[in-house]
Backbone as numpy.savetxt, mean C-alpha at the origin, in Angstrom:
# Nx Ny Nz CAx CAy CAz Cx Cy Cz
0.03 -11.21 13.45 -0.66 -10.78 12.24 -1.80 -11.76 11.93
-3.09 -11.02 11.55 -3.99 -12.37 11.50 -4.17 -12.78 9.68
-4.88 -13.32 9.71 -5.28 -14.05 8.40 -6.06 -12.51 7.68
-6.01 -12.29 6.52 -6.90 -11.43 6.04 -7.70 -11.82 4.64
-8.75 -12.14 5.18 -9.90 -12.62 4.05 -10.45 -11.58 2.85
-10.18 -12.09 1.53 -10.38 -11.21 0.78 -11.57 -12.09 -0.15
-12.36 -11.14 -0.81 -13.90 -11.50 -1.36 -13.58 -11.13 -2.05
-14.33 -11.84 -3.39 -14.80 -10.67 -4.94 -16.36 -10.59 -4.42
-16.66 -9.64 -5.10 -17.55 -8.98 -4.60 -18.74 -10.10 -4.89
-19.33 -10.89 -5.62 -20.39 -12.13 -5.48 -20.19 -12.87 -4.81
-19.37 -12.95 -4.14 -18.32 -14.28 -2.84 -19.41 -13.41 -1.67
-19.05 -12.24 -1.22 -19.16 -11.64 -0.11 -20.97 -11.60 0.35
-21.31 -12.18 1.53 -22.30 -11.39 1.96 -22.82 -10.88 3.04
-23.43 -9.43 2.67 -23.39 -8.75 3.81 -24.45 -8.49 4.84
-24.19 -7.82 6.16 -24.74 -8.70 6.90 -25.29 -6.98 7.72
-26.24 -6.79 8.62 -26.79 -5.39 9.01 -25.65 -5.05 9.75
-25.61 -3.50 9.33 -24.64 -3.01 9.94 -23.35 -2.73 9.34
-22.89 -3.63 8.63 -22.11 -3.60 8.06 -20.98 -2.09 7.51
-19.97 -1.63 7.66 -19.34 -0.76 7.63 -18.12 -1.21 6.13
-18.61 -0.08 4.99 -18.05 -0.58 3.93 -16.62 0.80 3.88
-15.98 0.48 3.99 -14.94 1.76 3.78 -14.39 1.49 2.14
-14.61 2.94 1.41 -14.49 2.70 0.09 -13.42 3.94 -0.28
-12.52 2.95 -1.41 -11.89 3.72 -1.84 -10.78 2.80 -2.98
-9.85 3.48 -3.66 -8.81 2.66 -4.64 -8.12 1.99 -3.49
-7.89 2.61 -2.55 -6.00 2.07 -1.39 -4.93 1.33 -2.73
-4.97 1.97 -3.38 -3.55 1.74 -3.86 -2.25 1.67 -3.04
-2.53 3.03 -2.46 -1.12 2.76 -1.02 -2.80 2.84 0.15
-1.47 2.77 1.51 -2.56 2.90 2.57 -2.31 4.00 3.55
-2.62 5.13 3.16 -2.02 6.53 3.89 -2.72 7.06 5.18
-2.01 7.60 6.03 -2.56 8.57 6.97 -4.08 9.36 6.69
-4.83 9.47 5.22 -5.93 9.95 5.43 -6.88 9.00 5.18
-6.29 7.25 4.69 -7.53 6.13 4.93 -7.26 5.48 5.95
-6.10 5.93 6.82 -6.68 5.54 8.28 -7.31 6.63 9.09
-7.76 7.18 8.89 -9.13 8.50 8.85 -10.37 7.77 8.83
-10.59 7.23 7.76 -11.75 6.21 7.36 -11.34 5.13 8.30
-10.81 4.52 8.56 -10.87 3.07 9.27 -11.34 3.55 10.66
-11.01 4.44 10.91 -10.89 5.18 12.68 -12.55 5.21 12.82
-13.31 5.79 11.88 -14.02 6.52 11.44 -15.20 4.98 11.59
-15.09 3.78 10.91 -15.52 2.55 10.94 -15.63 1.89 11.70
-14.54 1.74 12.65 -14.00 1.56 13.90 -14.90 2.16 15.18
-15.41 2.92 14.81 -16.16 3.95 15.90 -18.28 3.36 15.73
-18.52 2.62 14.76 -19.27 2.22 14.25 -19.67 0.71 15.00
-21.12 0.67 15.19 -21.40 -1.24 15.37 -21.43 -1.30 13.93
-20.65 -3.14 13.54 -20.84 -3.54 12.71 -19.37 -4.09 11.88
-19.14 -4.70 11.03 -18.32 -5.13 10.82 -17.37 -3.91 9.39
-16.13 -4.18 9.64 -15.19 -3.24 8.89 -15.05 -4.06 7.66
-15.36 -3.50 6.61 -15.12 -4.16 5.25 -14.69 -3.57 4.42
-13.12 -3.38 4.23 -12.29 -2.77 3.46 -12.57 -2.71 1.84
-13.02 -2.13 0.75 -13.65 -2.53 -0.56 -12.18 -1.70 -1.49
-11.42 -2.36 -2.19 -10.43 -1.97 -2.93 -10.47 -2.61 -4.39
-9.77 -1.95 -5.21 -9.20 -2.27 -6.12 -8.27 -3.51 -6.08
-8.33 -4.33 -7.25 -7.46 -5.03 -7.78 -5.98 -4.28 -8.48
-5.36 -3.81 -8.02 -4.21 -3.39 -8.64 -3.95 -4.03 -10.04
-3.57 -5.24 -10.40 -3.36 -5.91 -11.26 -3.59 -5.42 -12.06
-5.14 -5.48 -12.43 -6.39 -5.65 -13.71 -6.08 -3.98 -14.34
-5.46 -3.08 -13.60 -5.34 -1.95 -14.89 -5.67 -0.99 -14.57
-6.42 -0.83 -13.46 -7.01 0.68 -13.19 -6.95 1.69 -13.97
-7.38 2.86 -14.80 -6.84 3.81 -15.46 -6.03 4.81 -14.31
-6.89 5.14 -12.67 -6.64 5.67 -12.04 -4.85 5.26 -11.32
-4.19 4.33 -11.84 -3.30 3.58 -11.38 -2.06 4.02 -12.40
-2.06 4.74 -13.32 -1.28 5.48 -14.21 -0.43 3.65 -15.02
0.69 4.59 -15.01 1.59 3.92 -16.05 2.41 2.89 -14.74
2.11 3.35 -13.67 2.63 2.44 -12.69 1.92 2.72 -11.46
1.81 1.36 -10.71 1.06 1.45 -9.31 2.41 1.10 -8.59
1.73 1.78 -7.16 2.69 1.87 -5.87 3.05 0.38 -5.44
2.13 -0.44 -5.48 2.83 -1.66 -5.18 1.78 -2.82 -5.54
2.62 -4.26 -5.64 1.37 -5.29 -6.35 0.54 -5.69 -5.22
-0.92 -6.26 -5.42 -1.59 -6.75 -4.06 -1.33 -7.54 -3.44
-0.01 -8.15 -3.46 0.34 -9.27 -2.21 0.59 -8.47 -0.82
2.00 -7.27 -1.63 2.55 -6.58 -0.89 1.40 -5.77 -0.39
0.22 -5.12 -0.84 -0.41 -4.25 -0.01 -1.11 -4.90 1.00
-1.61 -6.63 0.67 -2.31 -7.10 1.74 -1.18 -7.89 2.49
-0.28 -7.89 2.15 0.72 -8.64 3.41 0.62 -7.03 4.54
0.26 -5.70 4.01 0.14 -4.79 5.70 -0.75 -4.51 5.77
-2.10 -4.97 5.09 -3.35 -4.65 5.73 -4.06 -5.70 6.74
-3.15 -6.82 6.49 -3.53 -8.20 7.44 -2.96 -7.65 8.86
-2.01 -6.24 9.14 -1.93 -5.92 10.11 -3.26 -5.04 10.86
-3.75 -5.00 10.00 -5.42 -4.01 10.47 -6.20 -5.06 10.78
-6.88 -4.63 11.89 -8.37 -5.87 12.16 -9.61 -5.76 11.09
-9.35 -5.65 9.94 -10.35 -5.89 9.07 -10.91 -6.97 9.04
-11.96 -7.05 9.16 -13.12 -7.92 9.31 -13.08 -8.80 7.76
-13.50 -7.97 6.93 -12.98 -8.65 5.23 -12.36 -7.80 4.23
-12.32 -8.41 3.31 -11.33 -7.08 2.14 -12.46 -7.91 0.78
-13.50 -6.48 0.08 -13.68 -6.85 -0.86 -12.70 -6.06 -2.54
-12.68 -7.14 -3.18 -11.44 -6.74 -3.96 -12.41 -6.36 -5.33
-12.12 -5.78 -5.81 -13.21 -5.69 -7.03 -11.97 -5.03 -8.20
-12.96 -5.69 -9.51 -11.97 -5.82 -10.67 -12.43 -4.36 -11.47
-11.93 -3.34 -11.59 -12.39 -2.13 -12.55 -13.83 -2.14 -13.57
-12.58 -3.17 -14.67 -13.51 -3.74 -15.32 -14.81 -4.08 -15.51
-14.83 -4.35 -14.27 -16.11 -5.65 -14.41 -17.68 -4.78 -13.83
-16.92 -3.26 -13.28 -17.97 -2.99 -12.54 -18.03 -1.65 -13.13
-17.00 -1.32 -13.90 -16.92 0.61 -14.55 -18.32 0.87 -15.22
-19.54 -0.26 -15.37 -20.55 0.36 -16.14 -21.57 0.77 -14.99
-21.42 0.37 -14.28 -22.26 0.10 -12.91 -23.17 1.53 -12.52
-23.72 2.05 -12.39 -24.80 3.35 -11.69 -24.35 3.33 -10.55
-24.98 4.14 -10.15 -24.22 4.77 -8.39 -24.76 3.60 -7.45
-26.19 4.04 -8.05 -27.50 2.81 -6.85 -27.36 1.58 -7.06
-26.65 1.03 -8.69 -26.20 -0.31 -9.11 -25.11 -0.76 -8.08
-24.47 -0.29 -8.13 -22.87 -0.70 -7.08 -23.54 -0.72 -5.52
-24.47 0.22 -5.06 -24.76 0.32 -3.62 -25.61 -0.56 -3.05
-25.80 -0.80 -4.29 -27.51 -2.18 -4.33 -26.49 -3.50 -3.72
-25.26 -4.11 -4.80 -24.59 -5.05 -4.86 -24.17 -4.97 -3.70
-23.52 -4.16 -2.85 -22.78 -4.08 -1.37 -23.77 -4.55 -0.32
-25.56 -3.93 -0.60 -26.09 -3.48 0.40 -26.21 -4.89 0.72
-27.07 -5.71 -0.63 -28.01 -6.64 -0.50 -28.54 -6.81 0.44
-29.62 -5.49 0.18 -30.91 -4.99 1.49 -30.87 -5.21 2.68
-29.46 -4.85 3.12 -29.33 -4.70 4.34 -29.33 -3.39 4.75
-29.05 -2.94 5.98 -28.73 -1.47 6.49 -27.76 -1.71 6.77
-26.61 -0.77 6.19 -25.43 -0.91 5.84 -24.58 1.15 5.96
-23.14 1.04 6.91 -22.91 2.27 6.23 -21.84 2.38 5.60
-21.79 3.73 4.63 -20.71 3.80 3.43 -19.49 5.36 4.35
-18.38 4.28 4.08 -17.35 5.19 4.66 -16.51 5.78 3.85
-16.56 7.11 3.45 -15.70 7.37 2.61 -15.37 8.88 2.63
-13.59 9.64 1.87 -12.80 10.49 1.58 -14.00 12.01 0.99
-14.14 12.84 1.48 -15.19 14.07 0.58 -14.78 14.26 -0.86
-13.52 13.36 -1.33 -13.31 13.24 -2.91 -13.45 12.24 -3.78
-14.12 11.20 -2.86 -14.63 9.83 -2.94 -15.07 10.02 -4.25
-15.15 9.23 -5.59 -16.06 8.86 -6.49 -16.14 8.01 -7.21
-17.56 7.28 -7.31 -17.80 6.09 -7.96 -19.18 5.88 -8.98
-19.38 4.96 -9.52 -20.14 4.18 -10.73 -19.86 4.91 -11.71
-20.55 4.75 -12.75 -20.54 4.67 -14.43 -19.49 6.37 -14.66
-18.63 6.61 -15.15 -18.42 8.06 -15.26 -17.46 8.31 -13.48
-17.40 7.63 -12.66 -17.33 8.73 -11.49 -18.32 9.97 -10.84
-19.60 9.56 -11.46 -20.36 10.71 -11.38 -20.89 10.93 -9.75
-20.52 9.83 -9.24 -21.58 9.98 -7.87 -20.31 10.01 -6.62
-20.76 10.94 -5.42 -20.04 11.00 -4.35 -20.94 10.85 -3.30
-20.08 10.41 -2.39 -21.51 10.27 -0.81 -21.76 11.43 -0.48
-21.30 12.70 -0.65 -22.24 14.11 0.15 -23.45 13.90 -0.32
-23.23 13.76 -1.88 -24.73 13.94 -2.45 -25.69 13.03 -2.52
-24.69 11.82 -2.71 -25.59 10.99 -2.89 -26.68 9.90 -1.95
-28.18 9.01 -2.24 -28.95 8.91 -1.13 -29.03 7.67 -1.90
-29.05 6.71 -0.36 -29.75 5.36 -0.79 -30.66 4.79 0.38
-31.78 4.18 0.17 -32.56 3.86 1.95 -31.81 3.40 2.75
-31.34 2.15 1.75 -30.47 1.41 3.33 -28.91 1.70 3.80
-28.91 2.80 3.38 -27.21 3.09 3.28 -27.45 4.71 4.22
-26.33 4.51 5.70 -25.99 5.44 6.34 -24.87 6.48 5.62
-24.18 7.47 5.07 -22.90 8.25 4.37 -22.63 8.79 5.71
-21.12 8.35 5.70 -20.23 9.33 6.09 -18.96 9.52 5.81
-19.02 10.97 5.63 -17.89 11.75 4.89 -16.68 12.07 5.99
-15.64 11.29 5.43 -14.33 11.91 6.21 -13.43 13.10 5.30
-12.61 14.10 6.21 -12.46 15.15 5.50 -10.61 14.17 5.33
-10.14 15.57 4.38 -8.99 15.36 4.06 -8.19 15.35 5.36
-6.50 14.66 5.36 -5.26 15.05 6.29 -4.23 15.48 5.20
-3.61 16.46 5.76 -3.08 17.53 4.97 -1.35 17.41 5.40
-0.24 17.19 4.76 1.10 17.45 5.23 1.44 18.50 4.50
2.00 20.01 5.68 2.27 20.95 4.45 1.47 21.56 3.97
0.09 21.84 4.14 -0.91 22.52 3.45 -1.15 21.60 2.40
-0.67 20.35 1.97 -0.94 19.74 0.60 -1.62 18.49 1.33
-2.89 18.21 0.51 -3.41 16.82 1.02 -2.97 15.79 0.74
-2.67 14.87 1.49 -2.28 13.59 1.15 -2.74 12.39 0.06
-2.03 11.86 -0.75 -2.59 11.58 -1.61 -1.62 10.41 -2.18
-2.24 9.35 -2.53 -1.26 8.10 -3.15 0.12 9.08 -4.24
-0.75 9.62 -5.44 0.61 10.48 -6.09 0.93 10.96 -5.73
1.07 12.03 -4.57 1.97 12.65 -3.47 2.95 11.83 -2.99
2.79 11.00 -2.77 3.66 9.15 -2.26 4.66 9.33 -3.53
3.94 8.54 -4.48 4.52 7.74 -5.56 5.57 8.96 -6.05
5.08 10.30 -6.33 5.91 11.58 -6.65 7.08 11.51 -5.99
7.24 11.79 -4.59 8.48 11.64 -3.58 9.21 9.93 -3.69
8.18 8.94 -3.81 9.53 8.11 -4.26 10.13 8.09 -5.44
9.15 8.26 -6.35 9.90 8.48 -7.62 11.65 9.41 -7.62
11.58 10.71 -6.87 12.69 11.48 -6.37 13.57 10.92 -5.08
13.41 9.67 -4.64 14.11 9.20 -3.65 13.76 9.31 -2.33
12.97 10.07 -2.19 12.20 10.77 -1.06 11.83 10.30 0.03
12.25 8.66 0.41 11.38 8.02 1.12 11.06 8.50 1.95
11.74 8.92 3.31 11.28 8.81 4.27 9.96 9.80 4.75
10.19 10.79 3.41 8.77 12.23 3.60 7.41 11.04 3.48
7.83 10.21 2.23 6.90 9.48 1.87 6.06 8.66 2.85
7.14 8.06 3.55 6.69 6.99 5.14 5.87 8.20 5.44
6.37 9.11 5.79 5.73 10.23 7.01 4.27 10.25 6.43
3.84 9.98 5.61 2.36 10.10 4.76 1.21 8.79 5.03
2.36 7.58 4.89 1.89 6.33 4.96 1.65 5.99 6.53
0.66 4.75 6.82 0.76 3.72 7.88 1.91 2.86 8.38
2.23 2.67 6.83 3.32 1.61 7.26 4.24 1.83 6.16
5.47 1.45 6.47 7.00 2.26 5.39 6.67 1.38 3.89
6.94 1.83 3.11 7.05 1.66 1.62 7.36 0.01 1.05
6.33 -0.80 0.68 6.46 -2.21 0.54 6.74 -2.60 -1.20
7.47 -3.68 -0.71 7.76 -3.88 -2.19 7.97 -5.64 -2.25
7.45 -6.11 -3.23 7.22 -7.45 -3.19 8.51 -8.05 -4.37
9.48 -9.08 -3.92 10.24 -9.05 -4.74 10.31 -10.74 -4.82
10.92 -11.14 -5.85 11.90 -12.65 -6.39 13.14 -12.70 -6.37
14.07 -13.69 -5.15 15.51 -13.42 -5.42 15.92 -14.69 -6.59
16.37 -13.57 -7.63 16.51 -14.36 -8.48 18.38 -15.08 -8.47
19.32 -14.27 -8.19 20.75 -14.77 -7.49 21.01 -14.49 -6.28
22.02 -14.76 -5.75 23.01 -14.35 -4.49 22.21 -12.97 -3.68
22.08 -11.86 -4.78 21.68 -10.45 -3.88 20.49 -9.73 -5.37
20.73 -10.16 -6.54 19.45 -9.34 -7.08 17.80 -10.61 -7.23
17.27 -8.72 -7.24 15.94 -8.99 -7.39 14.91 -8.61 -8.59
13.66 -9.33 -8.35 13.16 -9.41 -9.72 11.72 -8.84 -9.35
12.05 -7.41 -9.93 10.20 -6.57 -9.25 9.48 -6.56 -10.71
7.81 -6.68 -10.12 7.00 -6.15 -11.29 7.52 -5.01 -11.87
7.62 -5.12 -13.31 7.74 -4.14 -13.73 6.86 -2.91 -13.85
5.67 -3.36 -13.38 4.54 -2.40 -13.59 4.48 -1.55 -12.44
5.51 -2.00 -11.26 5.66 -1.50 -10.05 6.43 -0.36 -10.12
6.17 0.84 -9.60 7.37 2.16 -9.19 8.73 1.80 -8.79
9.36 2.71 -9.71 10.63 2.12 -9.35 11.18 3.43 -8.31
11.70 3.20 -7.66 12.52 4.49 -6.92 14.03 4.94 -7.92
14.01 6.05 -6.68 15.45 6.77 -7.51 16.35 5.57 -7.33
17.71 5.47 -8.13 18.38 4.98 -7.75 19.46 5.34 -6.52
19.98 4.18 -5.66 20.08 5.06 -4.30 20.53 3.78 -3.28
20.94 3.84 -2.47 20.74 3.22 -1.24 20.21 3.39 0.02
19.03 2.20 0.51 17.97 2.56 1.03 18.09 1.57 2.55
17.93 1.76 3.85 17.81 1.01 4.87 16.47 0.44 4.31
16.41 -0.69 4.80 15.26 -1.61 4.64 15.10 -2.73 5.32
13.79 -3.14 5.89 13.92 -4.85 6.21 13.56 -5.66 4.78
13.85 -6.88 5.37 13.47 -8.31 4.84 12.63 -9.45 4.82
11.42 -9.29 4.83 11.05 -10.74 5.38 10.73 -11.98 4.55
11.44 -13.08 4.92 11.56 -14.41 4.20 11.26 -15.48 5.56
10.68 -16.25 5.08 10.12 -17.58 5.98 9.89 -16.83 7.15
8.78 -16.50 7.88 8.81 -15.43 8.65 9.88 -15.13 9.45
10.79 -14.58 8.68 11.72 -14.11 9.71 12.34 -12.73 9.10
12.79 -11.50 10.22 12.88 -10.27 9.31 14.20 -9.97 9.50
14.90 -9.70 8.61 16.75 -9.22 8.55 16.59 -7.69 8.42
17.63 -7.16 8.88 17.63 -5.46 8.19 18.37 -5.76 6.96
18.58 -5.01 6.13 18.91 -4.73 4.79 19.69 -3.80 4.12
20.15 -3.67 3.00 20.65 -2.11 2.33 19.56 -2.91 0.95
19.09 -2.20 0.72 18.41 -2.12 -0.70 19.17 -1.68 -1.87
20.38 -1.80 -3.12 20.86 -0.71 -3.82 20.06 -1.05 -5.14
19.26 0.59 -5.06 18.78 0.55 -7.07 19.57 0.91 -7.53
20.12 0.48 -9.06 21.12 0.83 -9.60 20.52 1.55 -10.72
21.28 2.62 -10.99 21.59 3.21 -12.20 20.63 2.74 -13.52
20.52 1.49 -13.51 20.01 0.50 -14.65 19.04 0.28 -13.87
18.34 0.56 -12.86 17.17 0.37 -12.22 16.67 -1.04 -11.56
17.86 -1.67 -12.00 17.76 -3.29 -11.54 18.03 -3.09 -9.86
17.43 -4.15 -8.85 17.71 -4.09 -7.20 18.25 -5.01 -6.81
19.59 -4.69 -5.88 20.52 -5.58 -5.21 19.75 -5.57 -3.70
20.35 -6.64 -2.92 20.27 -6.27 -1.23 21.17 -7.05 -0.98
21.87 -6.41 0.18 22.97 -6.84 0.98 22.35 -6.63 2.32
22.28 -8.12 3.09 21.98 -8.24 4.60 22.63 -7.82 5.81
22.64 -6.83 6.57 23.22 -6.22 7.79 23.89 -7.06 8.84
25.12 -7.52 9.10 25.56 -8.21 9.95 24.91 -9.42 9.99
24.66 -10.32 8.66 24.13 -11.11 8.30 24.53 -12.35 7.26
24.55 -13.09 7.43 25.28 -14.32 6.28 23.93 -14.48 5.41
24.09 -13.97 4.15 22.60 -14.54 3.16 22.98 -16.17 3.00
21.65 -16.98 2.91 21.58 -17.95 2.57 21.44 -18.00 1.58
22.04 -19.60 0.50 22.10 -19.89 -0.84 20.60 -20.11 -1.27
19.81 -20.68 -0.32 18.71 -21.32 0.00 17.85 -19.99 -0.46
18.13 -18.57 -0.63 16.93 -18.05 -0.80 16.38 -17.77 -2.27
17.69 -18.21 -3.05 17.80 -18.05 -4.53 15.67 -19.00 -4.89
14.91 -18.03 -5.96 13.42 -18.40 -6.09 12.89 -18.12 -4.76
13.33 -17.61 -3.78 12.43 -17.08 -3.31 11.46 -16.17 -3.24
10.29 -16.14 -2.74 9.52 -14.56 -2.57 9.49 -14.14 -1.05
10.09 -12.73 -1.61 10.37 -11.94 -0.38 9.89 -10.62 -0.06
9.68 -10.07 1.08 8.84 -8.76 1.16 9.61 -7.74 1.80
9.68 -6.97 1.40 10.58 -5.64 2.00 9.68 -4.80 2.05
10.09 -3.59 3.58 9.88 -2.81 3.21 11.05 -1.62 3.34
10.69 -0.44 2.59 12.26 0.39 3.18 11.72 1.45 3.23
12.60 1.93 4.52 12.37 2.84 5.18 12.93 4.23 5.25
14.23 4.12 4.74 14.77 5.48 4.66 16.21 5.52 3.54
16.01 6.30 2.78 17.38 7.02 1.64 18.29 7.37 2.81
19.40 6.41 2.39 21.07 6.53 2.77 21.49 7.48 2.00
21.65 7.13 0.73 22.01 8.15 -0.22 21.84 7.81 -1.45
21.39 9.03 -1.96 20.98 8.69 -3.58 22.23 8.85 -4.39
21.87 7.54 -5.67 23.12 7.51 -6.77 23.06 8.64 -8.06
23.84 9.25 -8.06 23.65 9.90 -9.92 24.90 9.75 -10.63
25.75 8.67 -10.11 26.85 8.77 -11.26 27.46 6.92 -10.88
27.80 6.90 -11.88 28.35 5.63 -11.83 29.78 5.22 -10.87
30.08 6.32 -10.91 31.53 6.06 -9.63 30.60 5.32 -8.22
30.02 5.83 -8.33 28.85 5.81 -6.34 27.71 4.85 -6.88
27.72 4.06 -8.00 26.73 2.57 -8.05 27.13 1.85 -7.13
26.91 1.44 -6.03 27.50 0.39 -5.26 27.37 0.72 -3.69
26.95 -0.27 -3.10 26.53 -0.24 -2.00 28.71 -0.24 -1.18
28.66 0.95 -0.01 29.90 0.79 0.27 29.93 0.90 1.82
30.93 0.78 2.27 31.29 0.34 4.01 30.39 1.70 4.81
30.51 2.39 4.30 29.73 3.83 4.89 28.21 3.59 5.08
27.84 2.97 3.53 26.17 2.26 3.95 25.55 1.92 4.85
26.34 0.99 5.08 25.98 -0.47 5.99 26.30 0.56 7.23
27.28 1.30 7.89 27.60 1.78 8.87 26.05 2.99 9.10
25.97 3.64 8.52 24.93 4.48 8.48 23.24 3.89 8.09
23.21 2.88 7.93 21.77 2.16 8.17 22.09 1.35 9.47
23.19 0.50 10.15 23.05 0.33 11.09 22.83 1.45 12.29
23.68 2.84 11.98 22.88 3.66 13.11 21.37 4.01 12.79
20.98 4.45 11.45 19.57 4.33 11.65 18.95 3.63 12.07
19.09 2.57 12.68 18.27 1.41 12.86 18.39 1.20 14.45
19.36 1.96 14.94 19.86 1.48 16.02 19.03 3.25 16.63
18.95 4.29 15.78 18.21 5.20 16.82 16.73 5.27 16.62
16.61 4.32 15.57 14.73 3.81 15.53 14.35 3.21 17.03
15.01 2.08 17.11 15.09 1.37 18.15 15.03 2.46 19.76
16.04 3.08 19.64 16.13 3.81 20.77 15.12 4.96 20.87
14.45 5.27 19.95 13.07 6.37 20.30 11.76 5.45 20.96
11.92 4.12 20.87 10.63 3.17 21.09 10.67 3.26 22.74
């Protein structure tokens, strides 16, 4: 995994050629690796331009899919050249040609982006229509699961219902979640973060780079346990920060008899894991 360099946007400068792929990436789905493919095919360098999750987005509802550690701990798996991060705020007054000006800084530069792409003051401007000298547009079309286009709330919808693994099927990479072990087995998520159904979920682990498989259990009370797969947890991880991701619903909880991660779990995420393995 390499290093992944992230800019605010007065940090960054750009250079001819340059390939800006634009969009929120709140999550990172099957239709913005469309756009990367799309960049990729381009001389010039790949420069991922996202949102700050944090700062509030309106477009980010009452909860975002995950905080930006967790989204750039799997975009450092992409050869992105840089990641510019930009704060809502700071730029929502901005004109179309204002924002394209700031990226270009009079270079020849091209803009990669979704045919539902929209940006500056209002959202008013999209690349079909819109023209700048030094700026090449190109429009990538939608990817569709189901006749329905793919879409971060399409994601967040199905986990919200437990849904993971439809959800993976949408994404690049399985469903990340950035956590604090605060005792023995619970954890301590942003609250501003999606919570899933409650449920038990196969999942990995990764702490000091090293990755364990997992059972994930949300409980009832929405609080998250994990119990490690043929694994001794260390005392040592209590304050740690740890990154999961999970990959597939064992089974979802709706009653308090079935809160609790049980011998059947662990037996049935170890075969999932064991016929992941065997399709490779």
């Amino acid at each position: 995994m390499q290093d992944l360099v992230v800019y605010k946007l007065e940090q960054f400068e750009t250079k001819e050629n340059d390939c800006f792929i634009l969009g929120s990436f709140e999550s990172f789905h099957l239709g913005h690796l469309q756009l990367f493919n799309k960049a990729n095919s381009l001389p010039g360098r790949n420069i991922l331009v996202t949102f700050n999750v944090e700062s509030g987005m309106p477009k980010f509802e009452e909860n975002y899919f995950a905080n930006s550690k967790a989204k750039y701990f799997q975009l450092a798996r992409f050869p992105f050249d840089a990641v510019i991060e930009l704060d809502f705020w700071e730029i929502k007054h901005l004109e179309g040609a204002e924002f394209i000006k700031l990226l270009s800084q009079n270079q020849k530069i091209n803009l990669i982006g979704g045919k539902d792409f929209k940006f500056g003051n209002g959202a008013k401007w999209n690349l079909i229509d819109f023209k700048y000298d030094n700026a090449t547009n190109h429009i990538v079309d939608f990817v569709k699961i189901q006749n329905t286009k793919i879409s971060t709330s399409l994601i967040k919808q199905n986990l919200e219902f437990g849904k993971v693994e439809f959800a993976n099927s949408m994404l690049v990479f399985e469903y990340p979640i950035l956590a604090k072990v605060l005792d023995q087995n619970l954890l301590d998520i942003d609250y501003k973060v999606l919570k899933l159904h409650s449920g038990i979920y196969a999942s990995k682990i990764y702490v000091d780079n090293l990755v364990f498989y997992a059972l994930i259990h949300v409980g009832l009370n929405k609080q998250y346990h994990f119990q490690l797969i043929d694994f001794e947890q260390s005392n040592n991880w209590i304050d740690a920060e740890v990154y999961i991701e999970v990959f597939n619903e064992i089974r979802l909880i709706i009653s308090t008899i079935d809160d609790q991660i049980i011998e059947s779990d662990l037996d049935n995420a170890k075969q999932y894991f064991l016929n992941l393995l065997n399709k490779k």
